[in-house]
C-alpha positions as CSV (number, residue, x, y, z in Angstrom):
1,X,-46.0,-38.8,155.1
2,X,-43.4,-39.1,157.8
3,X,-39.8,-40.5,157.2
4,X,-36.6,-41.1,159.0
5,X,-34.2,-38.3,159.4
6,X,-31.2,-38.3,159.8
7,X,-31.2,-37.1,163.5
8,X,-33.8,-40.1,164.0
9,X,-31.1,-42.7,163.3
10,X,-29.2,-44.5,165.9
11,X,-25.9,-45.7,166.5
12,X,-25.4,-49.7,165.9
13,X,-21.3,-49.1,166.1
14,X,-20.2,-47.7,163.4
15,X,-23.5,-47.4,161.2
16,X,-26.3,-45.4,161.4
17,X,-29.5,-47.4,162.0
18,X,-33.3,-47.0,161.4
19,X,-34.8,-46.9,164.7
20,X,-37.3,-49.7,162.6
21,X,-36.2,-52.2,160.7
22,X,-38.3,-54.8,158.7
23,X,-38.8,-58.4,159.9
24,X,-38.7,-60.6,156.9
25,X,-40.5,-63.7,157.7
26,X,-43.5,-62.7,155.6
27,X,-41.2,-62.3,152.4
28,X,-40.8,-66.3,152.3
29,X,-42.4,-68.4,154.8
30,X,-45.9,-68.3,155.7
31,X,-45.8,-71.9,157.2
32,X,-45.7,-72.7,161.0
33,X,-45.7,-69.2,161.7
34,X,-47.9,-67.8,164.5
35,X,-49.8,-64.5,162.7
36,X,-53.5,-63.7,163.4
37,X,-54.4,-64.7,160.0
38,X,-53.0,-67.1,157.1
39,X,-51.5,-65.1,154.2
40,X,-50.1,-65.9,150.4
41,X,-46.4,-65.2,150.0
42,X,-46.0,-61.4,148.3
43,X,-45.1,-61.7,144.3
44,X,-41.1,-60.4,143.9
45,X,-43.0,-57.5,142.2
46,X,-44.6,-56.5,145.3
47,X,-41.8,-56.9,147.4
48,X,-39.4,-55.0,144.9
49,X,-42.3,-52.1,145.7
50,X,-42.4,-52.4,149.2
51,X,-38.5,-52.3,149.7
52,X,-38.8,-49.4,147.4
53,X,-41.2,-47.4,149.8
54,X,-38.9,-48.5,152.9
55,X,-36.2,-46.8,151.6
56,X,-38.1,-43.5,151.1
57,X,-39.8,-43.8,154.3
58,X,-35.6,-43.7,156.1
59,X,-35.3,-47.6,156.6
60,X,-31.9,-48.9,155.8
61,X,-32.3,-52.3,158.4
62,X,-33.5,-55.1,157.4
63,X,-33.7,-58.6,159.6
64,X,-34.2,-62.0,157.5
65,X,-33.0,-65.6,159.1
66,X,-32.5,-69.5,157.3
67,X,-35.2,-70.2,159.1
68,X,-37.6,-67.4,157.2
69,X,-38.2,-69.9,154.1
70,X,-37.3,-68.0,150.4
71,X,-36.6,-64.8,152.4
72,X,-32.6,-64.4,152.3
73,X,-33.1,-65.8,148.5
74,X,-36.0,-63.5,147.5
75,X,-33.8,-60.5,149.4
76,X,-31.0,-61.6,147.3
77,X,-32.9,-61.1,143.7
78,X,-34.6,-57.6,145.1
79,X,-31.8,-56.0,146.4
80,X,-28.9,-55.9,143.9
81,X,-26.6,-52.8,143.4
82,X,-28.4,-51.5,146.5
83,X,-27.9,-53.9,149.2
84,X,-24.8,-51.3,150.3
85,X,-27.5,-48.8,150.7
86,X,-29.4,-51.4,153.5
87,X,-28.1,-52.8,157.0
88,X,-28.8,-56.6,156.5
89,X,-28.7,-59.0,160.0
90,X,-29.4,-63.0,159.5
91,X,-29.0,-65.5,161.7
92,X,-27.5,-69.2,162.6
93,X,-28.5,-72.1,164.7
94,X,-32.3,-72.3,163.3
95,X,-33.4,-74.8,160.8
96,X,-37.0,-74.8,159.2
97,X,-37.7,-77.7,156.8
98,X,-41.2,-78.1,158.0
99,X,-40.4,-78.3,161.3
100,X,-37.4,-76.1,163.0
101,X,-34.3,-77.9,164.4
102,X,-31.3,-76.7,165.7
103,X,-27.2,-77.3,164.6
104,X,-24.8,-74.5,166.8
105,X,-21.8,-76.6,165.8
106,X,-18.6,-75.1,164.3
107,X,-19.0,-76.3,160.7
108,X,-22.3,-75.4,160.4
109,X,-22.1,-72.0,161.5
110,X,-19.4,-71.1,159.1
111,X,-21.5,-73.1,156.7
112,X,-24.9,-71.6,157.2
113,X,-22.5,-67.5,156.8
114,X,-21.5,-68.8,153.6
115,X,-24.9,-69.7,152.5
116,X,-26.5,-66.6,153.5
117,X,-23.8,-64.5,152.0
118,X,-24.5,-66.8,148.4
119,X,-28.2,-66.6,149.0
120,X,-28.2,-62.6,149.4
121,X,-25.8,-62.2,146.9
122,X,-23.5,-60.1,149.1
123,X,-19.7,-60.4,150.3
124,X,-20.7,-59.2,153.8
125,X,-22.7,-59.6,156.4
126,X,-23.6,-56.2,158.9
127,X,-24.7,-58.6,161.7
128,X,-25.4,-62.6,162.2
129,X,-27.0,-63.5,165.7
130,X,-27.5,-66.5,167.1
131,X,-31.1,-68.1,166.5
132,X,-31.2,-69.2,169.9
133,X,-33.5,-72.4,170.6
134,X,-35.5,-72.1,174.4
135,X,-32.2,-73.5,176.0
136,X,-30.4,-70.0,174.9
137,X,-27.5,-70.3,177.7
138,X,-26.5,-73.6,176.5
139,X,-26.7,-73.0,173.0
140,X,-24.3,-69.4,173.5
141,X,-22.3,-71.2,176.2
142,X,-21.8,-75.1,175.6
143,X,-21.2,-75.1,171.6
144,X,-18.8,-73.4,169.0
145,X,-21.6,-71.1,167.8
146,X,-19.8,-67.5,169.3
147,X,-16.0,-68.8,168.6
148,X,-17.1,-69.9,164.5
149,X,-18.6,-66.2,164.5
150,X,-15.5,-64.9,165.5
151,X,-13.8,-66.9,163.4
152,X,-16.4,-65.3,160.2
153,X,-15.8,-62.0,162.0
154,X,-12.1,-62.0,162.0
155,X,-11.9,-63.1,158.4
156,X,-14.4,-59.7,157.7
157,X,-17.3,-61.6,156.4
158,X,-19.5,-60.1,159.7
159,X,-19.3,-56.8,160.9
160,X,-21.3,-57.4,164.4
161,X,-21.9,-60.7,166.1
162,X,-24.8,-61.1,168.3
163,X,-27.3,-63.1,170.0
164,X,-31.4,-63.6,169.4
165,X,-32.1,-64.9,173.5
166,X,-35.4,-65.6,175.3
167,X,-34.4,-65.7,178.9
168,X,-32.5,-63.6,181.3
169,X,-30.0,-65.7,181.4
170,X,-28.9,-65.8,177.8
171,X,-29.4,-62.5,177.1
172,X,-27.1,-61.8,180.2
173,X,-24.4,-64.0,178.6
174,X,-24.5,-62.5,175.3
175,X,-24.4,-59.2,176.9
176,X,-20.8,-60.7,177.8
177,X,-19.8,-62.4,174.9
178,X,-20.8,-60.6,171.8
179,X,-21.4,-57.8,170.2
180,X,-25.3,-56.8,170.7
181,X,-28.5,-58.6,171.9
182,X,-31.6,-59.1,169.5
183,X,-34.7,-59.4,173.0
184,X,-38.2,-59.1,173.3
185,X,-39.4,-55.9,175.5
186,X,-41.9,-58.2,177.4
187,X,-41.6,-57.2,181.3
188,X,-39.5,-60.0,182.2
189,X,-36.8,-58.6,179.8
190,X,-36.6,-55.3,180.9
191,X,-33.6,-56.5,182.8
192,X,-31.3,-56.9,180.0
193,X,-32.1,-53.9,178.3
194,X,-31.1,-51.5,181.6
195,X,-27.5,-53.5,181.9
196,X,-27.0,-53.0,178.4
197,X,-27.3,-49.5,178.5
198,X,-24.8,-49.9,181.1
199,X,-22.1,-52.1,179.3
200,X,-23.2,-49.6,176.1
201,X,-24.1,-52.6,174.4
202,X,-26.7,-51.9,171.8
203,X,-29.8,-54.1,171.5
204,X,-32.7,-54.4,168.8
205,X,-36.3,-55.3,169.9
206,X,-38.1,-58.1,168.2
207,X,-41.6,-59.1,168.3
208,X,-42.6,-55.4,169.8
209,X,-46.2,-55.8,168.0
210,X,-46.4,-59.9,170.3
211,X,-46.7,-61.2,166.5
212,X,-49.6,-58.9,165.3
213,X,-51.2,-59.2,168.7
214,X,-50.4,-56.2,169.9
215,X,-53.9,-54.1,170.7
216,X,-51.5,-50.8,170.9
217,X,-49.4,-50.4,168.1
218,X,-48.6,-46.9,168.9
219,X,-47.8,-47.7,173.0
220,X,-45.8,-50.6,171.8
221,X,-43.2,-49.0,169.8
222,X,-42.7,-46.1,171.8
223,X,-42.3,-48.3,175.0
224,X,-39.8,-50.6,173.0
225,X,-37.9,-47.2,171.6
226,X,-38.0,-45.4,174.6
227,X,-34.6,-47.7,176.2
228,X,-31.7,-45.8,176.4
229,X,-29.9,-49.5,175.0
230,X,-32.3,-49.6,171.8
231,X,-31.3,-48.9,168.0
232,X,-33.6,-50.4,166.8
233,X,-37.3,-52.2,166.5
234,X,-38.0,-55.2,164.4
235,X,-41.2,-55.4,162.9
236,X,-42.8,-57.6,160.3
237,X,-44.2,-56.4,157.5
238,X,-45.9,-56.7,153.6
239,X,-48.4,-53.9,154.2
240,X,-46.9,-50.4,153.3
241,X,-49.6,-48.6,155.1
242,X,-48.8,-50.0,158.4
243,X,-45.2,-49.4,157.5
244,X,-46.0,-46.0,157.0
245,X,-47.9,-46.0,160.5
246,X,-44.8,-47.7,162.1
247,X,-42.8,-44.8,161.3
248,X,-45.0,-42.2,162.5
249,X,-45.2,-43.7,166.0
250,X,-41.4,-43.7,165.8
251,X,-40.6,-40.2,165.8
252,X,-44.1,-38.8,167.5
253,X,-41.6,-38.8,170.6
């Protein structure tokens, strides 16, 4: 069964990356979400597995959000005395109590950090981004969401401040304003990706299988690896097989 190597990992700053990372919405939400098919939430015994076969497989990253339901709490319980052995992002700005809703204010930014850091039972976070909302420019460039980061980041609770954007325009601002860009690799953001590589700002692909859509799996996380700006794809997962699968399209380069 193919793993991650070493030389397969990528640079995220200072830490070595899996080029794919696991998408955690499927850990604890399975509500409002837009999947092929319904599912039941995974038993902490099966997750505790899963994570298990991640980490042989060469995954250290791992993506999880407020908005993902029991997911940063369910991570929390699994993880442990490892959780310095993984790369853990979150996110702020996204709400989900049924329905999503938005708060990029200063309080509840530093609020929401604190939350996720009790919830996951950690000290640190390696990156928070920005759950942008379909007006991505305002929300990075009207609110306190980036300065209440900084503040988070100065006081060493984040390692890496970034943005999650949907249009060329956010992503272009976060590309100035923090420190990496969570994007789609849909044509119309191809854009961001080429001046990132140029600024040498690292970006992570989400959504590279279009939310189980994708009738390529193999094309579609080759295409979203093969940017010079990329450390790493985001994909969502419960199913070891296609995990395995995942990872031998990522290093049959």
């Amino acid at each position: 069964m193919k793993q991650f190597l070493p030389d397969h990992m990528r640079k995220l700053g200072e830490l070595d990356i899996s080029p794919i990372g696991l998408g955690t919405v499927k850990f604890g939400r399975n509500t409002n979400v837009k999947y092929p098919r319904p599912f039941p939430l995974p038993s902490l015994k099966d997750l505790k597995i899963f994570l298990e076969t991640a980490k042989a497989l060469g995954i250290n990253y791992i993506d999880t959000a407020p908005a993902y339901g029991e997911s940063e709490d369910r991570l929390g319980q699994l993880l442990g005395y490892e959780r310095h052995d993984w790369i853990i992002s979150t996110k702020v700005g996204e709400i989900y109590r049924g329905t999503s809703n938005f708060d990029f204010s200063f309080n509840h930014t530093q609020l929401s950090i604190e939350t996720s850091m009790k919830q996951l039972r950690t000290d640190y976070l390696d990156v928070v981004f920005v759950h942008c909302s379909n007006d991505d420019l305002h929300n990075l460039q009207y609110t306190d969401v980036i300065a209440a980061l900084r503040r988070m980041q100065e006081k060493g609770y984040v390692r890496y401040v970034g943005a999650s954007t949907k249009t060329l325009a956010g992503g272009y601002y976060a590309l100035d304003n923090t420190d990496l860009v969570m994007i789609t690799s849909e044509p119309n953001q191809i854009p961001i990706l080429k001046k990132a590589w140029e600024k040498k700002t690292p970006t992570i692909i989400k959504k590279p299988l279009k939310g189980g859509f994708s009738k390529n799996i193999k094309a579609s996380i080759k295409k979203a690896l093969s940017y010079p700006s990329v450390v790493s794809v985001v994909v969502g997962s419960i199913n070891k097989r296609h995990l395995a699968d995942n990872i031998k399209h990522a290093t049959s380069f």
